[in-house]
C-alpha positions, 0 to 999 in steps of 0.5 A: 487469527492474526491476519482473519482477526476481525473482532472489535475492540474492547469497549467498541459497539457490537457490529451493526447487523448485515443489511446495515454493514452493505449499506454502509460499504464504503465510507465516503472518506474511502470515495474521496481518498480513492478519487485523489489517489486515482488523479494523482497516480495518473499524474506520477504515472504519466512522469514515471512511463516516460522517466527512463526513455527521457533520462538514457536516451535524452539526458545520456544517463547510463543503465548503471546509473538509471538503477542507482538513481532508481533504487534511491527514488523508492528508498527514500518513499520507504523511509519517509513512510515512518515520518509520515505515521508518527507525524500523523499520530502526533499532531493527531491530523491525518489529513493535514500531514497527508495533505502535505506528502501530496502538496509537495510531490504536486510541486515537484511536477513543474520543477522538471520542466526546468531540470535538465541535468542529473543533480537536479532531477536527482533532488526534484525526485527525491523530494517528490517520493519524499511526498508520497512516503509522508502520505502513504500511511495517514492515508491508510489510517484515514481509510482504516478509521473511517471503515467497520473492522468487519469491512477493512478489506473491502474499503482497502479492495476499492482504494486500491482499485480506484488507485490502480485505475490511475496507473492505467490511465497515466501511461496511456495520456503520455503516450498520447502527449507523446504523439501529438506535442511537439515538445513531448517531454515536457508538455508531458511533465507541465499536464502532470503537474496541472493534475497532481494539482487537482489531487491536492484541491480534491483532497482538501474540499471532499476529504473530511477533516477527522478521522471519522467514527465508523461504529454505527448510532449517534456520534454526538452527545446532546448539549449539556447546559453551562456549569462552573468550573469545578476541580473535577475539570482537571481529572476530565482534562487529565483524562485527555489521551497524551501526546504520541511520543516516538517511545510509543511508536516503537512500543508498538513491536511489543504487540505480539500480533503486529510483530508477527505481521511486520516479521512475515511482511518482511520475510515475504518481500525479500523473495519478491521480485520486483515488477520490472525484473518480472517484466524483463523475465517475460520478455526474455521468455516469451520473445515479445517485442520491444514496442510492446514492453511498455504494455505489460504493466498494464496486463498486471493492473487490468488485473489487479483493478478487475480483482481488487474489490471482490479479493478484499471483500472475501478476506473480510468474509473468510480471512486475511491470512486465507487470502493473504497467503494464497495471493503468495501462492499464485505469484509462485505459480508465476514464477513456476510458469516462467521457469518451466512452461513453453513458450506458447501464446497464452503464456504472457496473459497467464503470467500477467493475470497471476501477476495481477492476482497476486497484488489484488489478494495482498495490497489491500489485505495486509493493511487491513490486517495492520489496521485490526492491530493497532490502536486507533492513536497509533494506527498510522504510525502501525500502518507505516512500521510494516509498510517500510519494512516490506518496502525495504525488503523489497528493494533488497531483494531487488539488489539480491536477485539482480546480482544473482541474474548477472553472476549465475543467470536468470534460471537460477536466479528465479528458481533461487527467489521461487525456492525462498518464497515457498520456504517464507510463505510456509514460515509465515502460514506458521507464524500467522496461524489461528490463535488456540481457542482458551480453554473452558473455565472449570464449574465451581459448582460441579465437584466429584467425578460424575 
């Protein structure tokens, strides 16, 4: 099962037994990561919340103009991601090239205070989601190579929880700097960068610096007395794993099970729509007030932060795929419910909360799934091939549905996207289906019929 694989690889330890694996749930390396990706993402939240409200009403800067701007902003993150991974891989430092990916979108933070036109801020932006796409993958890998293949769901369920957790507090500090500071924008944009610092120092004092063994019993030889050099020292040293080479990273779409995951990532997010035209659909249905727009992501992440550990940790126990694919059933729910249901009270709870669900049974599922594909030399490069393509894919669904909202409506437009996700969600329940068991070897002991 591509999605539910959770055996070991060859030569790996046997899985320790129950009482040992809730021991040792979550790993410290996934608490330290966690805490960082929560502090940062209250400081990129708290720019993000007040971005489009500063850059139309105080800067002038057109819708039109906001959508292109926006559209690079994340583009730019997607690409990035495969830089990030083989860099990662190369140099054989996780947490150096991560390290790197935050410290520069901390500097980017103090770079607004002193933007006030649209070229500036265009190249502060772009640096600063050339940050996050550089960390995104070494991250992931540090999570992955420090967890128990049999608990990769759950260490990914408590990042993305503790991450999401930063999404919720970051709207809320701007909307008190907001109504508290004189200069709101900017004591908005200086606090952001004094705690996008504070992610970094946390990063480098509690993040260890390997990448960690997450297999049970002793992680050291007993020191070995001092010897003459002899000529056996240059097969051991040829036996030193070889530098990643970008031959190797590509190499590694010929891997059957990762090409079918990066196939269905991609399938599946061009029918995504994006939380924003989501938001926008919501409002239009339910006729929710203006003041109350900026609140509605954070019905989905209430959510997702509720649900993102126990989602991670029933893939771990049942599968990915179950979850996987049933996380891409309840945001068809979603959309059914926009396009059909009245427009009662509970519609927009019922919306956000299948919203929520949905991120919850696939942020942290698939890239567990990735990281049970890859070898460990590779594994960020692996975790970034599917990562960007399911960025990308996303993003040009964006720009597919929003054509399709301005030339035929947004009815249609939904119903069309609905249609597309209940075709590549069959598709991908298809290609991600359980591997046939291998049929039994014949007894060369047994001859003749019985």
């Amino acid at each position: 099962m591509y999605l539910a694989d959770r055996s070991a690889p060859a030569g790996a330890k046997p899985a320790p037994d129950r009482g040992s694996v809730r021991a040792a749930a979550v790993a410290p390396t996934v608490l330290a990561l966690g805490t960082v990706s929560l502090i940062t993402d209250i400081s990129s939240e708290m720019v993000t919340a007040v971005l489009p409200l500063y850059l139309i009403a105080g800067l002038g800067l057109s819708p039109l103009g906001f959508g292109a701007l926006d559209g690079v902003y994340n583009g730019v993150s997607a690409l990035v991601q495969l830089t990030g991974g083989h860099l990662a891989d190369r140099v054989r430092n996780h947490k150096l090239i991560a390290g790197l990916g935050y410290g520069l979108s901390a500097l980017c933070k103090p770079l607004l205070l002193f933007a006030h036109s649209l070229g500036p801020i265009s190249v502060i932006l772009t640096l600063e989601r050339t940050g996050k796409g550089l960390r995104t993958a070494p991250r992931d890998a540090l999570i992955s190579l420090s967890t128990p293949p049999e608990l990769q769901g759950r260490a990914f369920g408590v990042h993305r929880a503790m991450d999401t957790t930063g999404a919720l507090l970051g709207p809320l500090a701007a909307f008190l700097i907001l109504s508290v500071a004189v200069d709101g924008y900017d004591a908005v944009f200086g606090v952001s960068a004094c705690v996008a610092a504070l992610g970094v120092v946390v990063l480098m004092l509690f993040v260890p610096s390997g990448d960690g063994d997450p297999r049970p019993g002793p992680r050291t030889r007993p020191p070995r007395p001092p010897r003459q050099r002899t000529s056996d020292d240059s097969a051991a040293a040829a036996e030193r794993p070889a530098p990643v080479r970008l031959r190797d990273a590509l190499g590694l779409l010929r891997l059957p099970r990762l090409r079918n995951l990066a196939v269905c990532a991609v399938l599946l997010g061009l029918t995504t729509v994006s939380d924003a035209f989501v938001y926008l659909l919501l409002q239009r249905r339910t006729g929710i007030g203006d003041q109350w727009f900026p609140l509605l992501p954070l019905g989905t992440a209430a959510v997702f932060l509720l649900l993102a550990v126990p989602a991670g940790a029933l893939a771990d126990r049942i599968g990915r795929r179950t979850v996987f694919l049933t996380g891409h059933a309840l945001l068809l729910a979603g959309y059914a419910l926009l396009l059909w249901a009245p427009a009662l009270p509970a519609l927009p709870y019922l919306v956000l909360a299948l919203h929520g669900m949905f991120y919850a049974a696939t942020d942290g599922v698939l890239p567990a799934a990735v990281a049970a594909t890859v070898p460990a030399e590779l594994r960020a490069t692996g975790l970034a091939l599917v990562g960007t393509g399911q960025a990308l894919a996303r993003f040009g669904c964006s720009l597919a549905f929003g054509a399709a909202w301005t030339l035929w409506g947004t009815g249609p437009a939904l119903a069309a996207a609905a249609a597309g996700l209940l075709c590549c969600a069959a598709v991908a329940g298809f290609v991600l289906r359980p591997a046939a068991p291998p049929l039994p070897l014949p007894d060369p002991n047994r001859t003749g019929s019985p």
